[in-house]
C-alpha positions in Angstrom: 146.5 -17.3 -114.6 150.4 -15.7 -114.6 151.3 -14.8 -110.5 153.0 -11.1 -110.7 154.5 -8.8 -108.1 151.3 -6.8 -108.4 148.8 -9.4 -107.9 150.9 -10.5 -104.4 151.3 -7.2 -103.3 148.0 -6.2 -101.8 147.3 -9.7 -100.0 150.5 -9.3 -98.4 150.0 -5.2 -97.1 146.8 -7.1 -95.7 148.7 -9.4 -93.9 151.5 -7.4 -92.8 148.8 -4.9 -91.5 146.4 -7.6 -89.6 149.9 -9.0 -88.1 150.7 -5.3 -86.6 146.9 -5.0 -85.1 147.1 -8.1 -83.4 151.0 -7.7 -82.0 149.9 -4.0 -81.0 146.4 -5.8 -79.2 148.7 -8.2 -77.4 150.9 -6.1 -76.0 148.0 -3.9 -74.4 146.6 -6.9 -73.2 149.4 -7.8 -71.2 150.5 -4.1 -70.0 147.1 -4.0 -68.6 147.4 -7.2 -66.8 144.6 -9.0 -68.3 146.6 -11.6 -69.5 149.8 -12.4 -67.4 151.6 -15.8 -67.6 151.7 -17.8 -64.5 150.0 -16.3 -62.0 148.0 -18.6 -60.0 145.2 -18.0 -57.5 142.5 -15.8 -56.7 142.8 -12.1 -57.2 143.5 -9.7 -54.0 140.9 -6.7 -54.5 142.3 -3.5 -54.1 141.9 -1.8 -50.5 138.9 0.5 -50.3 139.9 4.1 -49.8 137.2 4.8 -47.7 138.7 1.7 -44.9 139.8 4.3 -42.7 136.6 6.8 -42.7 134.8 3.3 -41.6 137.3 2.2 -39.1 136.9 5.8 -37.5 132.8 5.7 -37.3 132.9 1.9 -36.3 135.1 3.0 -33.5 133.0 5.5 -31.9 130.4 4.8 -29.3 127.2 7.1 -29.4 126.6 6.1 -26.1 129.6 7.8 -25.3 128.7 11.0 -26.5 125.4 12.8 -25.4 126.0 15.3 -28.2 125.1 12.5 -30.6 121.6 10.9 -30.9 119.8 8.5 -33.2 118.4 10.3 -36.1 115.6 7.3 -36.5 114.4 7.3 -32.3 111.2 9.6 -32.4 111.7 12.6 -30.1 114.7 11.8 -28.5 116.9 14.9 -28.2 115.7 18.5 -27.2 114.5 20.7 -29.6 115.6 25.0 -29.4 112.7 26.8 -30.5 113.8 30.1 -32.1 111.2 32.7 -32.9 112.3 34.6 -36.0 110.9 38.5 -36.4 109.1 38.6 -40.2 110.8 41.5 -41.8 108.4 44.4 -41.8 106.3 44.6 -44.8 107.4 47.3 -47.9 104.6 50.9 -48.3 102.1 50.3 -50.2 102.3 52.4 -53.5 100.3 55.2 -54.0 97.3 55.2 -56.0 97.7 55.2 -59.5 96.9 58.7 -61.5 93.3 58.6 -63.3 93.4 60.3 -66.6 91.3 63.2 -66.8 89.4 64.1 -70.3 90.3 67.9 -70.9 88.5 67.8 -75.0 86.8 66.0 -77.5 87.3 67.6 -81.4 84.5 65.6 -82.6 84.3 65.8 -86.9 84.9 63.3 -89.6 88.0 61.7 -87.3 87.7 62.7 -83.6 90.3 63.6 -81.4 90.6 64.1 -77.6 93.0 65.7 -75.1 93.5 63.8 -72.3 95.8 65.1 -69.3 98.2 62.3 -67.7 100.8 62.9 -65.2 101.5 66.3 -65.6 101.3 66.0 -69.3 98.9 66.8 -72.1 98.1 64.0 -74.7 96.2 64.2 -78.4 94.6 61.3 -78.9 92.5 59.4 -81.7 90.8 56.1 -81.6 93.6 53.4 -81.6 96.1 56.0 -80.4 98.6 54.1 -77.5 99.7 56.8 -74.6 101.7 55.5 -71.7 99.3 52.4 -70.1 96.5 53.1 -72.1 95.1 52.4 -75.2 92.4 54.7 -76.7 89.3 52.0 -77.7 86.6 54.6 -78.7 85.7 58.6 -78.8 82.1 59.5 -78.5 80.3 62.9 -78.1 81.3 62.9 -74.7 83.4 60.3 -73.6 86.4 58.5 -74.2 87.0 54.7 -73.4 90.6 53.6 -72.4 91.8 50.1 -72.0 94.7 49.5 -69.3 96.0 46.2 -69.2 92.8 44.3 -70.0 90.3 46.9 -67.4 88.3 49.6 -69.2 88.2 53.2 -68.2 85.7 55.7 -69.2 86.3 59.4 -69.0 83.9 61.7 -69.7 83.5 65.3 -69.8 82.4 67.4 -67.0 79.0 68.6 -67.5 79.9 72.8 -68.2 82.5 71.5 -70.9 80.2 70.5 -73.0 
């Protein structure tokens, strides 16, 4: 086996490369301090930011204040008892408007007119007008459905 310039080449961009990672690792290692050189003896933690808050409350006497009390003694400061008015309670709404049957056209596919609200309304069976869905049209009635509850208009008896 002949040793060329090409054959060397990648083994030593391998090298070169590992030799970088590792001189780039050290040097983080010791700008971090992980690894410093001759320093001997335990390590000084850093001071607590919260040392003054706690010098503060470890200072004070509750004792010394009768605005202060222990939150874990059972009834030991006064209580204010402050009655609070309930807001008055909202109108209650108006009845709702019953539908009133005005017609039936009753033939091969029956119709009705049903007066709503100041309006007048065609209907068939199936037919959807404002709340209401039309479920069935008879001789003389018609049967609404409102949110699940059934209404049943019928006609009055000298319309018929």
């Amino acid at each position: 086996m002949k040793i060329t310039l090409r054959s060397l080449f990648e083994p030593l961009v391998g090298v070169l490369v590992l030799a970088l990672v590792l001189n780039v690792t050290l040097a983080a290692l010791r700008t971090s301090g992980a690894w410093t050189r001759g320093r001997s003896g335990p390590r000084v933690p850093p001071v607590s930011p919260y040392m003054p808050l706690e010098q503060v409350l470890a200072s004070r006497r509750p004792e010394a204040d009768p605005s202060l009390r222990n939150p874990f003694a059972f009834g030991s400061g006064a209580v204010a008892v402050v009655h609070v008015p309930r807001p008055p309670r909202p109108p209650e709404p108006p009845p709702r408007e019953v539908p009133v049957l005005t017609s039936i056209v009753w033939d091969a596919d029956p119709r009705a007119t049903i007066r709503f609200n100041g309006r007048d309304y065609s209907v068939r069976q199936a037919a959807l007008f404002d709340d209401y869905r039309v479920v069935s049209i008879t001789r003389d009635q018609v049967v609404l459905d409102r949110l699940g509850e059934s209404v049943v208009l019928r006609l009055s008896p000298g319309e018929r």
